[in-house]
SELOLO-917248 format. One line per field, with one value per residue (C-alpha): residue number from 1; residue in one letter; x, y, z. Coordinates in steps of 0.05 Angstrom, whole numbers, plus 5000, padded with zeros to 4 digits. Layout:
i <- c(NUM, ...) .
aa <- c(A, ...) .
X <- c(X, ...) .
Y <- c(Y, ...) .
Z <- c(Z, ...) .
END
This chain:
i <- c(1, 2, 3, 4, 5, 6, 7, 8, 9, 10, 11, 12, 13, 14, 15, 16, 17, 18, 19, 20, 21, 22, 23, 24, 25, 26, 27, 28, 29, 30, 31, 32, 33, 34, 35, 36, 37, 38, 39, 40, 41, 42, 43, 44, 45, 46, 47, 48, 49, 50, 51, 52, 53, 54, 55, 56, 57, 58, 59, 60, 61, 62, 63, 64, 65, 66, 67, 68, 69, 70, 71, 72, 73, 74, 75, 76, 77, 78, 79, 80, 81, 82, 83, 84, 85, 86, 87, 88, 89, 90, 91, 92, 93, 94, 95, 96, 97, 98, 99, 100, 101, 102, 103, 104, 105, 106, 107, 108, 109, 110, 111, 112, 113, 114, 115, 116, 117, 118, 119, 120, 121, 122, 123, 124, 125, 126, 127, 128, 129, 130, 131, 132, 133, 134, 135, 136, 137, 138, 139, 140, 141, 142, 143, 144, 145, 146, 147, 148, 149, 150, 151, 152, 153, 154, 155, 156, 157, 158, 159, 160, 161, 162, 163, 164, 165, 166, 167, 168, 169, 170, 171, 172, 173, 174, 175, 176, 177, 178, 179, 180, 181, 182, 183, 184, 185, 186, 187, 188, 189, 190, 191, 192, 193, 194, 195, 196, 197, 198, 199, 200, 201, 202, 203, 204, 205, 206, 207, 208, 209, 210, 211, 212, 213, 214, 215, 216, 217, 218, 219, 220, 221, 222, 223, 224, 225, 226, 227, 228, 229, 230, 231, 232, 233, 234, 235, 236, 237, 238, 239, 240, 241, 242, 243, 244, 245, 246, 247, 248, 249, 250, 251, 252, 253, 254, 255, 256, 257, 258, 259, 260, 261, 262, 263, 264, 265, 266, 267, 268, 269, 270, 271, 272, 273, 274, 275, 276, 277, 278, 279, 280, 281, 282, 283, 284, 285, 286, 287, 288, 289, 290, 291, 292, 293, 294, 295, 296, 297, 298, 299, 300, 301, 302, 303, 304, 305, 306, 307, 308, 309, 310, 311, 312, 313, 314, 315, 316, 317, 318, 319, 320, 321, 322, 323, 324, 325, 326, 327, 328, 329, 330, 331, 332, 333, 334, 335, 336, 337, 338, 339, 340, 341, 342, 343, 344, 345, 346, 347, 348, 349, 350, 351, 352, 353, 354, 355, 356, 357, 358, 359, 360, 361, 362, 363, 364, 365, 366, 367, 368, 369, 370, 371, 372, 373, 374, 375, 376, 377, 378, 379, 380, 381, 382, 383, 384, 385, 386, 387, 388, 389, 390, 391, 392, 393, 394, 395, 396) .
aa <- c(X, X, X, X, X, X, X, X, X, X, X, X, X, X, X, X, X, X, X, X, X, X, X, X, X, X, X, X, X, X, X, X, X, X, X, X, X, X, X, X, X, X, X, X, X, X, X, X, X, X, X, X, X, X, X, X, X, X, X, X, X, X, X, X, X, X, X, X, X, X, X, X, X, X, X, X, X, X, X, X, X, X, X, X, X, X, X, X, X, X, X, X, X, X, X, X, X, X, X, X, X, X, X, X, X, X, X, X, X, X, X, X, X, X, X, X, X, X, X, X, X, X, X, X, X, X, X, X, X, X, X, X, X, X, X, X, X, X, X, X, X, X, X, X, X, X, X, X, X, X, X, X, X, X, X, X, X, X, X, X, X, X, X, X, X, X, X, X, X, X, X, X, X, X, X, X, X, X, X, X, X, X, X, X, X, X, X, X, X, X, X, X, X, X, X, X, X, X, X, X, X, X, X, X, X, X, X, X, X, X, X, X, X, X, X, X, X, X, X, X, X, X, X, X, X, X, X, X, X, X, X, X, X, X, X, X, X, X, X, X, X, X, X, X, X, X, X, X, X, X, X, X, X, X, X, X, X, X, X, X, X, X, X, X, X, X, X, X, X, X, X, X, X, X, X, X, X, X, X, X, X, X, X, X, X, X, X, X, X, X, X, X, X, X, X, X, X, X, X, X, X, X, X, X, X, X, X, X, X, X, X, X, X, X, X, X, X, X, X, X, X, X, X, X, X, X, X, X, X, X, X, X, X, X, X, X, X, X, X, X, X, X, X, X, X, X, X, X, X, X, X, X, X, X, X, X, X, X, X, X, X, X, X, X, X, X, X, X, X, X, X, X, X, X, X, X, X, X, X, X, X, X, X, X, X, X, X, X, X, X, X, X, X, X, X, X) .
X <- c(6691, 6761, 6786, 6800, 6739, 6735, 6798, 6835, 6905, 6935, 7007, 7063, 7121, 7174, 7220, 7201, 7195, 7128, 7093, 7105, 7070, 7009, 7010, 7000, 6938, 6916, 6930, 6871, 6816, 6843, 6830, 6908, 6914, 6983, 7007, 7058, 7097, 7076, 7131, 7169, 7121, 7159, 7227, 7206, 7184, 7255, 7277, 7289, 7289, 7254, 7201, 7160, 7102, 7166, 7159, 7195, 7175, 7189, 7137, 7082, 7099, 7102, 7047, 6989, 6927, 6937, 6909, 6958, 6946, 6993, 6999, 7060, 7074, 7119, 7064, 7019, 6956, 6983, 6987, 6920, 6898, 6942, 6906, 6846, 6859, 6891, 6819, 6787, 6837, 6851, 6920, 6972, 7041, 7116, 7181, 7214, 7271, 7241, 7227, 7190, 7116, 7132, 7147, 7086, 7044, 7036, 7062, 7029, 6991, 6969, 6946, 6912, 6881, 6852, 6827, 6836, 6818, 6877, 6935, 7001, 7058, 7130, 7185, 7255, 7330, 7338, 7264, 7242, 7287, 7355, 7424, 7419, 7348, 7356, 7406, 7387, 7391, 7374, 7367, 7435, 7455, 7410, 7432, 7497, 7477, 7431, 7487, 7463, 7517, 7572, 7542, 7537, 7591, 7644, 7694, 7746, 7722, 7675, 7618, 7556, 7481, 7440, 7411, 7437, 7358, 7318, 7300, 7300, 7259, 7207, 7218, 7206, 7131, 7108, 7123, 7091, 7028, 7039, 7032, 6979, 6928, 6955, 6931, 6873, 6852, 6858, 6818, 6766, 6760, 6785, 6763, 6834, 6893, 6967, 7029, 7067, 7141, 7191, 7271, 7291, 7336, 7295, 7254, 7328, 7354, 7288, 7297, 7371, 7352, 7401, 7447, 7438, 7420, 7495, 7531, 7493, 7509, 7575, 7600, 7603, 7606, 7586, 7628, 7614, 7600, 7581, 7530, 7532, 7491, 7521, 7486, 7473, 7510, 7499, 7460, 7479, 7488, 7525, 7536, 7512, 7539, 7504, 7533, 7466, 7457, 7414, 7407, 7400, 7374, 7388, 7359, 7367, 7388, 7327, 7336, 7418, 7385, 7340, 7391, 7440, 7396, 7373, 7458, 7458, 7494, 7456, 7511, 7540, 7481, 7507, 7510, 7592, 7589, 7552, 7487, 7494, 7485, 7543, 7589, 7564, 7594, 7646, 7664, 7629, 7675, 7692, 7606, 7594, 7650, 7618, 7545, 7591, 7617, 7555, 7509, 7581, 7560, 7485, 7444, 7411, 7340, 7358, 7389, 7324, 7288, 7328, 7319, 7245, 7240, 7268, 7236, 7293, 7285, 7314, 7303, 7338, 7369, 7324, 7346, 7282, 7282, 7273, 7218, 7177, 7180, 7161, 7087, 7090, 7100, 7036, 7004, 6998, 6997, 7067, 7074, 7006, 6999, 6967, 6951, 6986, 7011, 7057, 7007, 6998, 7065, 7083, 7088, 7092, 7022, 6979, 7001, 6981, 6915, 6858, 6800, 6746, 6766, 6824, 6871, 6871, 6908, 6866, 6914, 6991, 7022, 6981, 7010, 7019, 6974, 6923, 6872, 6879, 6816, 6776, 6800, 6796, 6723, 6706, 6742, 6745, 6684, 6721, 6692, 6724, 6730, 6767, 6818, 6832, 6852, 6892, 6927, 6953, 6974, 7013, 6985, 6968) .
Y <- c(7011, 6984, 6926, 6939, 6982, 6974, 6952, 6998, 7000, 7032, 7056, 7062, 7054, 7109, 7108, 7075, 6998, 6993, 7056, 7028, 6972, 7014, 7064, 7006, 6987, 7054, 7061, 7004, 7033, 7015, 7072, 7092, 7122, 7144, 7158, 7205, 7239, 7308, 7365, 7324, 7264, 7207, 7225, 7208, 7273, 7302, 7243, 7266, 7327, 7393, 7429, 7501, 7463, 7430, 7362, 7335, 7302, 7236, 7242, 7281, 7217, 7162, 7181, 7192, 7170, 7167, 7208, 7239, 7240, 7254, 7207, 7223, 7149, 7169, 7195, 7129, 7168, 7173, 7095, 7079, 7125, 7072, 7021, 7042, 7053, 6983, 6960, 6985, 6967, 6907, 6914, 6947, 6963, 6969, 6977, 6996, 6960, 6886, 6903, 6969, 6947, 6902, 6964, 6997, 6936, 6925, 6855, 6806, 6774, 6842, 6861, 6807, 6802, 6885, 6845, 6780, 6797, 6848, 6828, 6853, 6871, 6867, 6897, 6901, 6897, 6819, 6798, 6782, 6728, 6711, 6729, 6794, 6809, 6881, 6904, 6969, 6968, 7014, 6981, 6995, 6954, 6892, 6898, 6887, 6833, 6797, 6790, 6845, 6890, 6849, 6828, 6904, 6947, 6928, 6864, 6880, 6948, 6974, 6947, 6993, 6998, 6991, 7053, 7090, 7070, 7041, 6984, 6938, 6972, 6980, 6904, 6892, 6934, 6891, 6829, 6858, 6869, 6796, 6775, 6829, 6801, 6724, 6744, 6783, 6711, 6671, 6709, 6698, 6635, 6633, 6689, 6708, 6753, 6730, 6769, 6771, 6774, 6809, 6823, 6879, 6833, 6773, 6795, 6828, 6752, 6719, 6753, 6737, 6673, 6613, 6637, 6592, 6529, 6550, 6551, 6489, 6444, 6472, 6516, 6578, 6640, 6699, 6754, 6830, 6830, 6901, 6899, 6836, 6775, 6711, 6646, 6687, 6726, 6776, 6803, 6869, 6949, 6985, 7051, 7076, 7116, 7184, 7167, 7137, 7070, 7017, 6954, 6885, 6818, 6755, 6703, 6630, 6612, 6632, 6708, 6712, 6677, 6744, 6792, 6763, 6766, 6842, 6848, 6828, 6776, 6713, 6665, 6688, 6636, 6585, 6509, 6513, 6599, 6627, 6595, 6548, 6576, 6545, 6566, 6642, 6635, 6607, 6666, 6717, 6772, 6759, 6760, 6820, 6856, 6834, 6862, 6922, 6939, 6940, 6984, 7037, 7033, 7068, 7111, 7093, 7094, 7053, 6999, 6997, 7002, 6942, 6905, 6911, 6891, 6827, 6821, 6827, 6848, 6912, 6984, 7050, 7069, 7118, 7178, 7206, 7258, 7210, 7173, 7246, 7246, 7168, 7154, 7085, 7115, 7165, 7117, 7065, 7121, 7098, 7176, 7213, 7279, 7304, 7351, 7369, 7422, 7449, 7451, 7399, 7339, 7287, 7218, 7147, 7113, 7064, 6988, 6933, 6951, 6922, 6920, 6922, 6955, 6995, 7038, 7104, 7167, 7211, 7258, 7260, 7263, 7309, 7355, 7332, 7314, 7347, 7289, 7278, 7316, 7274, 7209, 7221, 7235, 7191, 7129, 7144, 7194, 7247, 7302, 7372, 7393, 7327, 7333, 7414, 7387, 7315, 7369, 7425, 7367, 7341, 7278, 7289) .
Z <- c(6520, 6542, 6562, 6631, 6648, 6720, 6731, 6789, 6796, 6859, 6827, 6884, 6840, 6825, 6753, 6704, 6705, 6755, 6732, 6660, 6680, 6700, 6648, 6596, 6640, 6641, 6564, 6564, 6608, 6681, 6736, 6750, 6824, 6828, 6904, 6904, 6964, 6986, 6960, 6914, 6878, 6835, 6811, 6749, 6742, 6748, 6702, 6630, 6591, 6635, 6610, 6634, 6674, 6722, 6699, 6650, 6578, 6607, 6657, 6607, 6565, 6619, 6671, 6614, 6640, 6723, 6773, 6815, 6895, 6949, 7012, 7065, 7078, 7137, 7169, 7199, 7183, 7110, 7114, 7138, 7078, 7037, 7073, 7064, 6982, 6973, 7005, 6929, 6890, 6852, 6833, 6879, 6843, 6872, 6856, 6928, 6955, 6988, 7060, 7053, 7044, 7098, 7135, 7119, 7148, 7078, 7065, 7014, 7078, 7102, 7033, 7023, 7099, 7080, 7001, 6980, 6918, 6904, 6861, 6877, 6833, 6859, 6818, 6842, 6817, 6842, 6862, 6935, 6946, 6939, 6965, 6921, 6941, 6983, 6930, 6895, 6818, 6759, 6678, 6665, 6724, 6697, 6623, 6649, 6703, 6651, 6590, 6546, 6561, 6550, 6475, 6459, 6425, 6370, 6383, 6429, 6444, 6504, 6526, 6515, 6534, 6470, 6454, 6513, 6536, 6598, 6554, 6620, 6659, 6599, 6591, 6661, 6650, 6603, 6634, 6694, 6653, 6627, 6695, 6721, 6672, 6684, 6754, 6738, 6701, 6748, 6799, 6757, 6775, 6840, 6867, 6895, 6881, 6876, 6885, 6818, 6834, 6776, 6775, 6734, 6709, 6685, 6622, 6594, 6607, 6574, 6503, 6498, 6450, 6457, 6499, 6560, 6518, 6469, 6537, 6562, 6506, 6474, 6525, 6474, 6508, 6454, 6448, 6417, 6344, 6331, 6287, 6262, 6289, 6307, 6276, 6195, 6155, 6114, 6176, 6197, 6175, 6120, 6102, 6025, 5969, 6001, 6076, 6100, 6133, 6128, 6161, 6117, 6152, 6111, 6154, 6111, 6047, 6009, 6031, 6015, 5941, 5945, 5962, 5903, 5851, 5879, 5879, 5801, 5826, 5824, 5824, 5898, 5920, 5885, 5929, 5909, 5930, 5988, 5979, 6042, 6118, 6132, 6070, 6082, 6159, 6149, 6099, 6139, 6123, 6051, 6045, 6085, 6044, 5980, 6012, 6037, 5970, 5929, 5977, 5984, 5912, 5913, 5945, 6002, 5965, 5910, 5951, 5992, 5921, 5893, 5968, 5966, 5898, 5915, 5977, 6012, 6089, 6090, 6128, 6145, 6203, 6227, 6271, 6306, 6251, 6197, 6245, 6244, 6175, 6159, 6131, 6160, 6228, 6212, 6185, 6246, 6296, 6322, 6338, 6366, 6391, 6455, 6492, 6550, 6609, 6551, 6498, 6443, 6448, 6405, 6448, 6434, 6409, 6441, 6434, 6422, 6369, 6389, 6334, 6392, 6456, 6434, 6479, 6486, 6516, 6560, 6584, 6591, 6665, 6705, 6761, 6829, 6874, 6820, 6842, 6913, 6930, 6874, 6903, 6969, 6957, 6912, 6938, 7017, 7021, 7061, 7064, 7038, 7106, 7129, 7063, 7093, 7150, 7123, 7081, 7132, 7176, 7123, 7108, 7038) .
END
C-alpha cells in the first residue's frame, strides 16, 4: 500500500520543477501519465549527462515511476485526447508559459467544466499574474530574482549559484506537492479541485530566513559572506592539517562553550572572552582565526573525533565520492540502486520515510511514448486498431 494509491496525476510539464512535483507523487503510489510530444518528448531528456539508451541520467533519475505517452498537442485531435485524459485525472500539472493551456481550451474553467474534481498545478517563472507574468525563466534566473544569488560567493567577489544546481526548480516541486496534497485535502470535503498557483521564484524567497523582516525593521541589506553566516560566529568551513574541509556550526553560546573545551581551550568561552553571541561577532575574525588555526592544526578525522566528542555540530565536506563511500548514506538509503535502460544506476532514495505506506521506485524514466498504447487502452478504451491509426496520422 501507498499513500496515494489511486491518486492520478496527468504530468504536462517539461524540465524539472513540475515533473519534480509529480515524480515525488509517483515516488508515493500516484499513477504518473506523462504526455510527451511525438519525435522529441520533454527536454529533460536531453538535459544532463547522455547515456547509450538516448536519454540522459537526469531523466533515468527524474522521470522514475511515469508512464510515458505521446500526444501532438498541435494537432486538435491530440487535444481532445488531452481532454479526454484530464476527464480521469485528478491532478493536471504545468509548467508552460501562462497563456498556453488557455490556448489549448484548457483553462482552469475548462478543466474544471470537463472535472470538477481535478486539481490543477501551475508552475511558472513569475506565477499567473503580475506585470512579469508571460516572462520565461529558468532556476538560475529565480535564484538571482529571489536574493539567493546575490548572498552567494565570497565578499566583494562574484555572485554565484550555490552548487552550480537547479535547487529552485526542485524547491518549486515540493512546494507544489505541499500544495497538491493541501488541495487533494480539501476536496475531501468539498468535493472540488482548486488550481494551485507557484512562481519559480517564491519557495527560493520563502527559505531565505529574516531577510525581509532585517530590511523591514533596520533596513540591513546582507551582503556575500562566503562561507560564513551572518547572525553566529564561529559558523562556517575550514580547511585541516591533511587539506580536507569540514564545516563547523556553532549556533549559541552553549555550542562555542562545546567547541572550546573540544579546542582545549575552555577559557575562549569565558563571559569577559568569546562566551557571549555578541562578544564572538563583534570579533568575528579574531574567533574564526582562532577556530582556523587549531583545525590547520589536525587531521580532518581527529577534528571531527574531538567535535563529536564534545557534541559539537560538525561534518565533512563531502564530494560525491566521499557520499558513495559514507555508511550513513547506506545506511538510510540516501543512495539506492535501480534498475534501468542502462543496467543497474545509482539514484537518489525515496523521501520523506514513512513507517506505514512508504515510497518506492518502480522503474527509472522509461522510453518515449513506451506507454501510449497501455493508456490509451486502459484510460480511453481505444481500440488497437484506433491507436494504428491515431499514430500514422500523427496524433500520438
Amino acid at each position: 500500500m501507498h499513500a496515494l494509491d489511486g491518486v492520478r496525476v496527468l504530468d504536462l510539464g517539461t524540465y524539472i520543477a513540475g515533473p519534480f512535483c509529480a515524480t515525488v507523487l509517483g515516488e508515493f503510489g500516484a499513477d504518473v501519465v506523462k504526455i510527451e510530444r511525438p519525435g522529441s518528448g520533454d527536454h529533460l531528456r536531453r538535459f544532463g549527462t547522455e547515456t547509450d539508451c538516448g536519454d540522459t541520467l537526469v531523466w533515468l533519475s527524474e522521470a522514475r515511476n511515469k508512464r510515458s505517452v505521446t500526444l501532438n498537442l498541435a494537432d486538435p485531435r491530440g487535444r481532445e485526447l488531452l481532454r479526454e485524459l484530464v476527464a480521469e485525472a485528478d491532478v493536471v500539472i504545468e509548467n508552460f508559459r501562462p497563456g498556453v493551456l488557455e490556448r489549448w481550451g484548457l483553462s482552469f474553467p475548462e478543466i474544471r467544466a470537463i472535472n470538477p474534481r481535478t486539481i490543477l498545478l501551475r508552475m511558472s517563472a513569475y506565477g499567473q499574474t503580475g506585470p512579469l507574468a508571460d516572462q520565461p525563466g529558468f532556476a538560475r534566473v529565480a535564484h538571482a530574482y529571489a536574493g539567493l544569488s546575490l548572498l552567494a560567493g565570497e565578499p566583494g567577489g562574484t555572485p554565484v549559484t550555490p552548487g552550480s544546481t537547479s535547487l529552485g526548480d526542485y524547491l518549486a516541486g515540493l512546494y507544489g506537492v505541499v500544495g497538491v496534497l493541501l488541495a487533494l485535502r480539501a476536496r475531501e470535503a468539498t468535493g472540488l479541485g482548486q488550481c494551485v498557483d507557484m512562481a519559480l521564484y517564491e519557495p527560493i524567497f520563502r527559505v531565505l530566513d529574516e531577510i525581509a523582516p532585517a530590511y523591514q525593521q533596520f533596513g540591513f541589506v546582507r551582503e556575500r559572506m562566503g562561507a560564513d553566516t551572518v547572525n553566529v560566529v564561529p559558523h562556517s568551513h575550514y580547511r585541516t592539517a591533511d587539506d580536507r574541509w569540514i564545516a563547523i556550526a556553532c549556533s549559541n553560546d552553549e555550542m562555542f562553550a562545546r567547541l572550546a573545551r573540544a579546542m582545549d581551550e575552555p577559557a575562549l568561552a569565558d563571559p569577559d572572552r568569546f562566551g557571549p553571541k555578541a562578544s564572538r561577532l563583534a570579533a568575528r575574525d579574531e574567533v574564526n582565526e582562532l577556530v582556523r588555526a587549531w583545525v590547520a592544526a589536525l587531521p580532518r578525522d581527529e577534528v571531527l573525533a574531538r567535535c563529536r566528542a564534545a557534541e559539537v555540530p560538525a561534518g565533512p565536506l563531502n564530494s560525491i565520492a566521499d557520499i558513495f563511500d559514507d555508511p550513513q548514506f547506506a545506511h538510510r538509503g540516501t543512495l539506492t540502486s535501480a534498475e534501468s535502460r542502462i543496467g543497474p544506476l545509482t539514484v537518489p532514495g525515496v523521501l520523506p520515510k514513512l513507517s506505514g505506506t512508504p515510497g518506492e521506485i518502480r522503474w527509472l524514466g522509461p522510453a518515449l511514448g513506451a506507454d501510449t498504447d497501455a493508456v490509451l487502452a486502459e484510460l480511453l478504451h481505444r481500440d488497437p486498431a484506433e491507436i494504428t491509426g491515431l499514430r500514422d496520422a500523427g496524433v500520438i
